[in-house]
N, C-alpha and C positions, 0 to 999 in steps of 0.2 A: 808453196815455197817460192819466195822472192828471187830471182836471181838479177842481181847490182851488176857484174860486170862479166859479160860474156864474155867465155874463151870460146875461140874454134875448134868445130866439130869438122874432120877432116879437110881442114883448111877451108873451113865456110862459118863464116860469122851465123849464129841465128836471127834472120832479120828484126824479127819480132821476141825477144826470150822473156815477156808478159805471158805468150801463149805457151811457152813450154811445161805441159803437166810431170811432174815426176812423181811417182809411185816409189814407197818405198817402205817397206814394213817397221812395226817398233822398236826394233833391236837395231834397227842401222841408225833410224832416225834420232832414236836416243845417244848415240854417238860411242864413241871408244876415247878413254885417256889414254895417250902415249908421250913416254919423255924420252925419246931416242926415236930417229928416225936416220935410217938407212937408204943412202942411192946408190944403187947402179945400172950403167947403163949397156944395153946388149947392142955395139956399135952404133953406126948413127941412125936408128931406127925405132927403137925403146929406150923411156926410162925407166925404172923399176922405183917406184918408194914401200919400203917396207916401214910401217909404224907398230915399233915397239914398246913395251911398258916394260919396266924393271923394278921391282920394290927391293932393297936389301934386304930386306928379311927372307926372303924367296931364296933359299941356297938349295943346291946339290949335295948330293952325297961326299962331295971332297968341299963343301962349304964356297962354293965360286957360287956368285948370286946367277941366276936367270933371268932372262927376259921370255915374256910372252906377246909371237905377234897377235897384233892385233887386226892389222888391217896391210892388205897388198894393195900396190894400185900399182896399174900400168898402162904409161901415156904414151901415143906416141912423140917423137923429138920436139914436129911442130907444137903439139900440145903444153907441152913440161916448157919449152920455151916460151908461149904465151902467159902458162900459169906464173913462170918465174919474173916475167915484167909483172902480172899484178899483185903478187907477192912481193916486189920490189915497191910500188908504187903506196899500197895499204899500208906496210912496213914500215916508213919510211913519214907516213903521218903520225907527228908525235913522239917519235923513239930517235932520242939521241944517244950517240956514243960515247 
């Protein structure tokens, strides 16, 4: 796995992130679709993203649709603020308002 544009790992760049091996089995690496995703943050310490999937056909017994999470992720501040400049930055090629 390639990685294009390092975030910091406890406020430390990886100098080299060619050499970083990540291990990851086929159920992650195959991915999750989610069309809802959920922040919160646990003061200034944690961000929380929860990604959810929702199909409307997926209803409850009182007929109110469901989501299923899919995936939890938990960054710290620094982190979620790095991720959000390069999610600004990727974003932000090509995508007009």
């Amino acid at each position: 796995m390639k990685i294009n544009n390092p975030i910091p790992v406890n406020n430390k760049i990886i100098s080299n992130p060619k050499t970083l091996k990540i291990i990851s089995n086929d159920q992650i690496r195959g991915g999750n679709h989610a069309n809802i995703v959920s922040v919160t943050t646990t003061g200034n310490k944690e961000v929380i993203l929860d990604f959810i999937f929702a199909h409307p056909n997926d209803k409850n017994e009182k007929g109110e649709v469901v989501g299923q999470l899919v995936s939890r992720v938990i960054l710290p501040i620094s982190v979620a603020q790095e991720f959000r400049l390069v999610l600004d930055a990727h974003m932000g090629k090509g995508v007009k308002e």
